[in-house]
Structures are given as C-alpha cells and as structure tokens.
C-alpha angles and dihedrals in degrees: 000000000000110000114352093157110150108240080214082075109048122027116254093263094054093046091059098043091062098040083059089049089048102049090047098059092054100046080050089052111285118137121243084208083054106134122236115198114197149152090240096274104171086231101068101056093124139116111347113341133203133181143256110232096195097051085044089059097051078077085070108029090060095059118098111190131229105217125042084251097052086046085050097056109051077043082063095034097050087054096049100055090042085056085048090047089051089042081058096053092051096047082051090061096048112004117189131178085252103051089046086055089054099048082054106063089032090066100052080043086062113031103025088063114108119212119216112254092348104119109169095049080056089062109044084041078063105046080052092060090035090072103024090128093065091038093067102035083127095072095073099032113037097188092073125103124243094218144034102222094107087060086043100048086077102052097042101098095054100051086056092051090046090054095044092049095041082237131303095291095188123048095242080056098055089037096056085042101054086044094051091041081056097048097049084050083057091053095251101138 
C-alpha cells in the first residue's frame, strides 16, 4: 500500500503535494516497501506502516475502571499484552516460521476477546484488532522496531517548550527557536 491517505484529512492541494513528493522519491530510489513506524499520526499513512505498540497501549492504560472486575481485567489485560510485547523482543533475536505462526494466534487469543459491561476495554481490545496488521509488521520483518521512542527521543524538547509557551507566536520567535534547536542537537549549550 503505497499512498491511502484520506483526502478528508488533508485538502486536495496538499494531497497532491505529497502524492508528487512521494512519487518522486521513489522514481530517485526509495522503496515503496519501504516501512513506515508510527503512533498513528495521520500524517504517516505512506508507503507500508507499522505501529507503534507503546503508543497502542496508552488506549488501555488510560482506562480506570469503574467496578473491581473491570479493574481486574485491564489489569489482565495490561499484563498480557506486556508478556506479548516481551514474546515480540524475543521473535526479533531469532525469528522462525513457527514461532511467527504462534504470535499470530496469540494475538487473536489476547485482543479479539470481548468483557461483559466493560465498554470501554472493548473497545480498546478492537482498535487492537483493528490494526493488527501494522502491529505485527515485525513478523515479517524482524529488524523493525516495536516502538517509536527513539524517534521521539529528538523532538521531545521542543514539544515540551511548545506546551509551556503556549507556541512562537511571532516569526523572529520561531526563528531563534529553530537556531538555538540546531545548535543543542549540535551539542552548544
């Protein structure tokens, strides 16, 4: 799947803006199997996505439950897919055709289960299957990394800048703040 961005997402121009971009990169050498990991960002649904698992659990980490059982089970349920997660390290050191087979259906055994009057683990269990393609891109190619907080890792500063100022509201602003972003990278401090 080379390009299946939504055109309700971006306006026509854009759209094709990036479709252009896109093409020409891969008439210059990139690969249109090229794999794209991801917390789901609409604006990474190119080329072949995968994932990110970390970002995927936050859906049930941030519910609370109302009731002990429902506590109980995304406490199972958190625990399960942490074991999995593990499971997933391990198949990326020394992958093999049986191992692959048994991700698989331990996955559907996890996430394709449904909890009585517990609506919102439901939920969560669905957006799992939902995606379970690009959950388990690494199946089929073990060099890829499960999560996206090396990527991150670089951008995270500045998030946190951009939240406590509330964003560079004026263009000398943004200009001193990408020089001096450049220059920390760079290690000037």
């Amino acid at each position: 799947m080379v390009f299946p961005v939504q055109s309700n997402h971006l306006n026509l121009g854009a759209l094709l803006v990036l479709a252009a971009l896109l093409g020409s990169a891969i008439e210059h050498g990139l690969s249109p199997d090229m794999i794209i990991l991801s917390d789901k960002a609409r604006q990474f649904p190119i080329l072949v996505h995968a994932l990110c698992w970390v970002h995927a659990e936050r859906g049930i980490r941030s519910l609370k439950g109302v009731t002990a059982q429902q506590r109980l089970e995304i406490e199972e349920v958190t625990l399960a897919l942490w074991e999995y997660y593990r499971q997933l390290k391990a198949y990326r050191d020394s992958p093999t055709d049986a191992q692959k087979q048994r991700l698989t259906e331990r996955f559907d055994e996890i996430f394709d289960k449904r909890y009585h009057r517990h609506y919102g683990l439901n939920l969560a269990m669905k957006q799992f299957c939902a995606h379970k393609e690009e959950l388990l891109r690494v199946l089929d190619s073990p060099l890829l990394p499960l999560h996206t907080n090396a990527a991150e890792a670089d951008i995270r500063e500045y998030v946190t800048r951009r939240k406590i100022s509330s964003g560079t509201r004026h263009d000398d602003g943004r200009r001193v703040r990408d020089l001096t972003g450049g220059q920390k990278g760079l290690g000037c401090r």
